[in-house]
C-alpha positions as CSV (number, residue, x, y, z in Angstrom):
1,X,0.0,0.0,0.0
2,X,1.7,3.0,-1.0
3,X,0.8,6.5,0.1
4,X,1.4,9.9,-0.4
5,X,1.7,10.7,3.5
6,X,5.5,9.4,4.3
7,X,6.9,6.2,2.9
8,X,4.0,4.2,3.5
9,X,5.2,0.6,2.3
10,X,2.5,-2.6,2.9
11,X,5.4,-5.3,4.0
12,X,4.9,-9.2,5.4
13,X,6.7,-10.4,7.8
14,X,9.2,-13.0,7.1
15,X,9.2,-16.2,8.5
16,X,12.3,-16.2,10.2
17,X,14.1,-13.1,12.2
18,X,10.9,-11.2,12.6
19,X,8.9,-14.3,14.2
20,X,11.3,-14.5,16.9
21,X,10.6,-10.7,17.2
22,X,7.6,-11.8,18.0
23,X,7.6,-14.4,20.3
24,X,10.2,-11.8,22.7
25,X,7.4,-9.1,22.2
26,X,5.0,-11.3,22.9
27,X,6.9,-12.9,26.5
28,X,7.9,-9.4,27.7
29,X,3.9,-8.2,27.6
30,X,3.2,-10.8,29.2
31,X,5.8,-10.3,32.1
32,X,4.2,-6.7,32.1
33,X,0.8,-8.4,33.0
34,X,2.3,-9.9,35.8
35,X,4.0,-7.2,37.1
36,X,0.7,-4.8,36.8
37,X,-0.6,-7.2,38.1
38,X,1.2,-7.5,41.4
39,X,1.0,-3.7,41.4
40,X,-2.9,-3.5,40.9
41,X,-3.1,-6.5,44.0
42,X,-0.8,-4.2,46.2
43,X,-2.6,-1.1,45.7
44,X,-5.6,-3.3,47.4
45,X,-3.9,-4.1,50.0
46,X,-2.4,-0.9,51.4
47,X,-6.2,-0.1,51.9
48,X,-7.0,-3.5,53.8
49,X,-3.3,-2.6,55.7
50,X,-5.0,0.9,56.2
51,X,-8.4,-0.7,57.2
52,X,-6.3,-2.7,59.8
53,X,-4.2,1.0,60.9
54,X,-1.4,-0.1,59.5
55,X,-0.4,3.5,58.1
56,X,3.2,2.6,57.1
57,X,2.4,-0.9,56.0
58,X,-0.4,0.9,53.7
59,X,1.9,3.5,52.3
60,X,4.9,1.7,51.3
61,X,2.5,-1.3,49.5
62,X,0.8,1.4,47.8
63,X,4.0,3.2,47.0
64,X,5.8,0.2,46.0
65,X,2.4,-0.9,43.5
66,X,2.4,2.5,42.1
67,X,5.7,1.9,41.2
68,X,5.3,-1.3,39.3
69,X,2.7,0.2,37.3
70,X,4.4,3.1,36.3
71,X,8.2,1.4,35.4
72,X,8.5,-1.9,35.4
73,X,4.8,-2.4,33.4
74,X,5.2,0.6,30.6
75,X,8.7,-0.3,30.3
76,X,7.7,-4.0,28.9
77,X,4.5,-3.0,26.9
78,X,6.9,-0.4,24.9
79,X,9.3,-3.1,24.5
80,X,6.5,-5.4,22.9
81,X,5.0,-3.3,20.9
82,X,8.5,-2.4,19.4
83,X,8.4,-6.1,18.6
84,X,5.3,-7.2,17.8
85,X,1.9,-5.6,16.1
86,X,-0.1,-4.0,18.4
87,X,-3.4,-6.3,17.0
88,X,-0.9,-9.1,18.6
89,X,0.2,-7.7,21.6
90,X,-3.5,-6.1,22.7
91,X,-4.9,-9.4,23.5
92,X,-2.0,-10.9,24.9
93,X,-2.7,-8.4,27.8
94,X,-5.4,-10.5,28.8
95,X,-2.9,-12.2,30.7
96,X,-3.4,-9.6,33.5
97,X,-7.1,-11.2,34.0
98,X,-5.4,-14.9,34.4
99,X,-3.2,-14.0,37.1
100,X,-5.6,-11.7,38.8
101,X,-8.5,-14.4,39.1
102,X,-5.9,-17.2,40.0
103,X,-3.7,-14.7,42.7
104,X,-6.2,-12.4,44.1
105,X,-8.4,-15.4,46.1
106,X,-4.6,-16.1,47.7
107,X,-3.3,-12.5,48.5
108,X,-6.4,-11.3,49.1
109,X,-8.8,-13.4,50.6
110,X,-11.5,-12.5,48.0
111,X,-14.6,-14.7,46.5
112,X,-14.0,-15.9,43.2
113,X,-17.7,-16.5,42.2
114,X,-18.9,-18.5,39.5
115,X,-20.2,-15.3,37.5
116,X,-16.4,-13.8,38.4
117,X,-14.8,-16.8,37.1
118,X,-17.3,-16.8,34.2
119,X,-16.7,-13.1,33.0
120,X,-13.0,-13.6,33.2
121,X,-12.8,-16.2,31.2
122,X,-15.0,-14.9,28.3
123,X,-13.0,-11.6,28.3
124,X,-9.9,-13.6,28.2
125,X,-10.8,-16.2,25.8
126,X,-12.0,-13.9,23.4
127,X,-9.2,-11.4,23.6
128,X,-6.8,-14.4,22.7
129,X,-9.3,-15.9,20.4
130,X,-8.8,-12.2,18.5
131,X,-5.5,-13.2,17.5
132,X,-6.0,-15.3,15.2
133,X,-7.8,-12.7,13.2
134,X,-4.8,-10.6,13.1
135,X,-3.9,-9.4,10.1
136,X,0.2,-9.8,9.1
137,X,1.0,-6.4,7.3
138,X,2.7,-3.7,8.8
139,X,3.9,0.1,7.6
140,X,7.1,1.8,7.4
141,X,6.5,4.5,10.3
142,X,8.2,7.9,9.6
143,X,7.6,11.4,10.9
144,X,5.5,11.9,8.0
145,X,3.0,9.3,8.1
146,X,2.6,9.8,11.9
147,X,1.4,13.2,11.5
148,X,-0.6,11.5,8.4
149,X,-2.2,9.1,11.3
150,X,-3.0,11.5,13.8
151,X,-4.5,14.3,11.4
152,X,-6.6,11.8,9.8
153,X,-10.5,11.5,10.3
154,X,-10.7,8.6,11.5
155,X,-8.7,9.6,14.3
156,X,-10.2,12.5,14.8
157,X,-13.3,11.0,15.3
158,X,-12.1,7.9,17.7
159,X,-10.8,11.4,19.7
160,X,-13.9,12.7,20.0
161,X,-15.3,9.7,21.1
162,X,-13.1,9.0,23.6
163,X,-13.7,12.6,24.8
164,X,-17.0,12.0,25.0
165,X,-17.0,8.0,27.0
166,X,-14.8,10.4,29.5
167,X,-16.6,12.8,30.4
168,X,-19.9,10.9,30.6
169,X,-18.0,8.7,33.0
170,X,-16.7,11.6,34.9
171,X,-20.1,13.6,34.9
172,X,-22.5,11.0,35.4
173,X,-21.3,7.3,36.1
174,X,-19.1,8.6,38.8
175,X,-21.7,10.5,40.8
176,X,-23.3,7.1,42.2
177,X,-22.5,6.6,45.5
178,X,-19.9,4.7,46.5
179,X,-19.7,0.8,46.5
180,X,-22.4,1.0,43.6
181,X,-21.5,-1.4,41.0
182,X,-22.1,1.6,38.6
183,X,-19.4,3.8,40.4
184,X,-17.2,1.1,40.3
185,X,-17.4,-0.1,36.4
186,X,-16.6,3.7,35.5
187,X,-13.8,4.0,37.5
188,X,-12.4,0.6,36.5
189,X,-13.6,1.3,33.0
190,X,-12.3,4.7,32.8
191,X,-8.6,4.2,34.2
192,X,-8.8,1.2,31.4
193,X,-10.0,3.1,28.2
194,X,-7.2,5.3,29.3
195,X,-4.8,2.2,29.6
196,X,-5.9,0.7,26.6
197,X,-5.0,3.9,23.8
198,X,-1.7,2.2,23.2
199,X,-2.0,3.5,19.4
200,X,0.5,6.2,20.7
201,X,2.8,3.6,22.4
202,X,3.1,1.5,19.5
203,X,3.8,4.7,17.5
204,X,6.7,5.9,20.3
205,X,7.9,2.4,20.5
206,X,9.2,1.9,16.7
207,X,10.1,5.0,16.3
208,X,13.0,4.4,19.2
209,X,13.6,0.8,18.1
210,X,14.4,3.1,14.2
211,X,16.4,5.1,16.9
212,X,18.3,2.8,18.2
213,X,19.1,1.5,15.1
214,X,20.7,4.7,14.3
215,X,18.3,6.3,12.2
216,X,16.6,8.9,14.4
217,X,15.6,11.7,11.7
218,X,11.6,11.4,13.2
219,X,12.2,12.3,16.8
220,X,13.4,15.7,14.7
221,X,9.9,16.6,14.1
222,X,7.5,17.5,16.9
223,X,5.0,15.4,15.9
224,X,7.0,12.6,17.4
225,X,6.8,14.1,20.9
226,X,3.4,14.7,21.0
227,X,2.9,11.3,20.2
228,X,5.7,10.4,23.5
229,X,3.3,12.8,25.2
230,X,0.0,11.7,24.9
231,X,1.9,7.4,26.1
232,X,3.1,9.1,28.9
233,X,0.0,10.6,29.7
234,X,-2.5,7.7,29.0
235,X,0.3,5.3,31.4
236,X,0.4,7.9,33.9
237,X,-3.1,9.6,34.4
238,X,-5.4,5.8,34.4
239,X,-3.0,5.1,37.7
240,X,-5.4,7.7,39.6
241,X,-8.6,6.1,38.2
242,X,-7.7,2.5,38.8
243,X,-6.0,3.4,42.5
244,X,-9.4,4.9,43.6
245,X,-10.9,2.0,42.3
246,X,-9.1,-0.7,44.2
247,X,-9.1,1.5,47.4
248,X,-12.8,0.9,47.5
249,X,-13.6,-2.3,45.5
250,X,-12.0,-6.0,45.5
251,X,-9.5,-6.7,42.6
252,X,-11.1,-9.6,41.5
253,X,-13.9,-6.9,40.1
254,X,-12.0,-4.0,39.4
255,X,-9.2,-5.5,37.8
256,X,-11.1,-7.9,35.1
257,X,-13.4,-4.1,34.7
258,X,-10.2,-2.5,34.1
259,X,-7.9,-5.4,31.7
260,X,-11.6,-5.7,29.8
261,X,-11.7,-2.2,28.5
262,X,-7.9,-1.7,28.1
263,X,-8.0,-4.6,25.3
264,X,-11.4,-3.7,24.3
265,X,-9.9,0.0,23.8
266,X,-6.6,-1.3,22.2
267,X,-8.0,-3.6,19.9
268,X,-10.6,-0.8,18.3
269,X,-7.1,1.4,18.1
270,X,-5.1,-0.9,16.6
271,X,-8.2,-1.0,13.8
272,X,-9.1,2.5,13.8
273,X,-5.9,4.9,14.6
274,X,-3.4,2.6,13.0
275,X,-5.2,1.1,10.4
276,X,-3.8,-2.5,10.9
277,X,-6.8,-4.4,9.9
278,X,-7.6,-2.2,6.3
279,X,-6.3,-4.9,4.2
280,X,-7.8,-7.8,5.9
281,X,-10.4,-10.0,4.4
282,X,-13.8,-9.6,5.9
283,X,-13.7,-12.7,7.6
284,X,-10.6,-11.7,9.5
285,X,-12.2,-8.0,10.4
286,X,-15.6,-9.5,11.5
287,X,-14.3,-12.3,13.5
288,X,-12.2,-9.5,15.1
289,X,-14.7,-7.3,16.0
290,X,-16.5,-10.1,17.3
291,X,-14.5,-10.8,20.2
292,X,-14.5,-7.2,20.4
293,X,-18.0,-7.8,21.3
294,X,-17.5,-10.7,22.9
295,X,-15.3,-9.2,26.1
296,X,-18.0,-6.4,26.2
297,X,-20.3,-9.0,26.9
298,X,-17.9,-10.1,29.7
299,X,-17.6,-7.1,31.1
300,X,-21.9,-6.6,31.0
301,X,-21.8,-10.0,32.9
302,X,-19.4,-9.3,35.6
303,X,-21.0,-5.6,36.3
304,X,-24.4,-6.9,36.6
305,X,-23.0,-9.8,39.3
306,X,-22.0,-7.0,41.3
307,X,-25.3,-5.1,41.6
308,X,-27.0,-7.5,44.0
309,X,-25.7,-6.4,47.8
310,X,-26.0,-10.0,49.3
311,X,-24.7,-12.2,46.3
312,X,-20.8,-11.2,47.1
313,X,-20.5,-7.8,45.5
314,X,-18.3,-5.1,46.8
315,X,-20.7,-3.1,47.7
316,X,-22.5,-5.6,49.7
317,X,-19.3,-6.2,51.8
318,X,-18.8,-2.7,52.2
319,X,-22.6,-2.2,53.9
320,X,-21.8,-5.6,55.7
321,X,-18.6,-3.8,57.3
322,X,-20.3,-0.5,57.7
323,X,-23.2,-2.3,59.7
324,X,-20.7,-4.5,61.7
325,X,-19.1,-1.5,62.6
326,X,-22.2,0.1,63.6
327,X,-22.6,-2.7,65.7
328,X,-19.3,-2.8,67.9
329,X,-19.6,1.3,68.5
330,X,-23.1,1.1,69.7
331,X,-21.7,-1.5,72.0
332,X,-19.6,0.2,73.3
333,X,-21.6,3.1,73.9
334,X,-23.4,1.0,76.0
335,X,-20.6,-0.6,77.7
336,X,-20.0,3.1,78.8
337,X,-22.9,4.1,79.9
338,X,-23.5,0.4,82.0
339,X,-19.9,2.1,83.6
340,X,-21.2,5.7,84.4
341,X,-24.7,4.5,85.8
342,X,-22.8,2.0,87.9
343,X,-20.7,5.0,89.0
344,X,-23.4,6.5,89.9
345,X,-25.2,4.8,92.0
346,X,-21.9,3.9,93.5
347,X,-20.8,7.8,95.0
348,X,-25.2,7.6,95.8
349,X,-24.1,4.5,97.9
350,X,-20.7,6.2,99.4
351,X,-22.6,9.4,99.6
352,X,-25.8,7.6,102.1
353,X,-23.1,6.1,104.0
354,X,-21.2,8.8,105.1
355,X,-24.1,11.4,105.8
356,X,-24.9,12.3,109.4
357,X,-27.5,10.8,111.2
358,X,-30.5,13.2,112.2
């Protein structure tokens, strides 16, 4: 496919170098899973060290999760997306969903339900079934046609989309009270949509693999650090979304929300921003999109588990603490007044024994 935007070159990828390419990209996303992770799980558990006023234990488990997400996690997806096609790599970060669901009931002590377990696998089945829809052409990427990509129409309207699944999750999803299934799918949602625009990553990543390689005429042009910009600010800003999250619902819920949407908002990148599924057969595009639709479903399932307050939701817990707390201080109150009427009648006691007698 040849273009006027840059040196836009249609190439396949050989059999031999370029697979192995693959298979690296491929294992290094998926050590990024497990290291997000491990940060998402100790995010959770600073609150339940906070819950238990553990302050310091809190801090440095959130400090050290925060941490994870924002090195060790980025640091792998840009060094598989340098490898591998970002069509590839998207559902490959279903991963994050495996080790959640088979970790979290350990570390954390939470329920894995059968409608948990069941949403879990659907998202993740269907993100890896997506692969094998992927489509095995890739572009020459140049300073040129990334400007091409991001002042295109396409993009422009995926922007305005995504401005608009923001803000209605900002302005209305996030105004239910908290531990309602709603606030907690927008939050999870949100901090993945944000996650999930990798377009920009994928972008940044060959462009400092061509550096490396000693060819770094692109980062010469701004457009190339916009593009840095905007992967620094969709790995950075989701963290505040996803920490709120997990500071008031279990990971088991929250992470599957949040791994859903990121792949469900890569995989519509990868086909709308960066074009990798325009020469595909229909076949290939449709069964792609459906397991697209396949991990919304997922996600539909899991949220509507959580609405019910006594069938293991978060929010349900949350009302079972609150009341259970209730509980144990109005016990206590009366503990103290039991004391103070005992008291009482105790100095009435001293007091009739040591008046004089008339």
């Amino acid at each position: 496919m040849d273009g006027d935007a840059g040196n836009v070159t249609a190439i396949s990828l050989p059999e031999g170098e370029n697979d192995s390419l693959w298979a690296v990209g491929v294992c290094l996303a998926v050590l990024g899973t497990l290291a997000g992770t491990i940060g998402k799980q100790m995010v959770r558990c600073s609150r339940l060290a906070k819950e238990r006023r553990k302050q310091k234990e809190g801090n440095v488990l959130l400090i050290a999760g925060l941490a994870l997400q924002i090195a060790l996690n980025p640091a792998c997806d840009i060094a598989g997306y340098a490898m591998a096609p970002a069509s590839v790599i998207a559902p490959v970060t279903g991963m994050d969903i495996v080790w959640n669901t088979l970790i979290a009931p350990c570390s954390l002590g939470e329920t894995l339900t059968l409608r948990r377990l069941s949403s879990a696998a659907i998202i993740f089945f269907t993100a890896t079934a997506s692969v094998f829809f992927r489509q095995i052409n890739e572009v020459n990427w140049s300073a040129e046609y990334v400007k091409h990509v991001l002042l295109a129409s396409r993009t422009m309207i995926y922007g305005l989309c995504f401005i608009a699944w923001f803000c209605f999750n900002t302005f209305v999803l996030m105004k239910y009270p908290d531990g309602s299934a709603v606030r907690g799918f927008s939050l999870g949602a949100t901090a993945g949509t944000l996650a999930g625009n990798m377009w920009c990553t994928k972008i940044v990543a060959v462009l400092l693999e061509q550096c490396l390689g000693g060819n770094c005429t692109a980062w010469l042009h701004p457009v190339s650090w916009i593009a840095l910009a905007a992967a620094v600010t969709f790995s950075t800003t989701n963290l505040y979304f996803i920490s709120l999250g997990l500071q008031h619902y279990e990971a088991l819920f929250m992470v599957t929300v949040f791994m859903g949407a990121s792949i469900v908002t890569n995989s519509l990148s990868a086909i709308v921003v960066l074009a990798e599924m325009d020469e595909a057969p229909w076949w290939k595009l449709g069964g792609y999109v459906l397991c697209i639709l396949g991990m919304m479903a997922g996600l539909v399932l899991l949220t509507e588990g959580e609405k019910d307050p006594t069938g293991g939701g978060s929010g349900g817990r949350r009302r079972e603490r609150a009341n259970l707390e209730e509980v144990e201080l109005s016990s206590s109150y009366d503990v103290r007044d039991a004391r103070d009427v005992r008291f009482d009648l105790d100095a009435r006691a001293f007091g009739a024994a040591t008046s004089p007698l008339d």
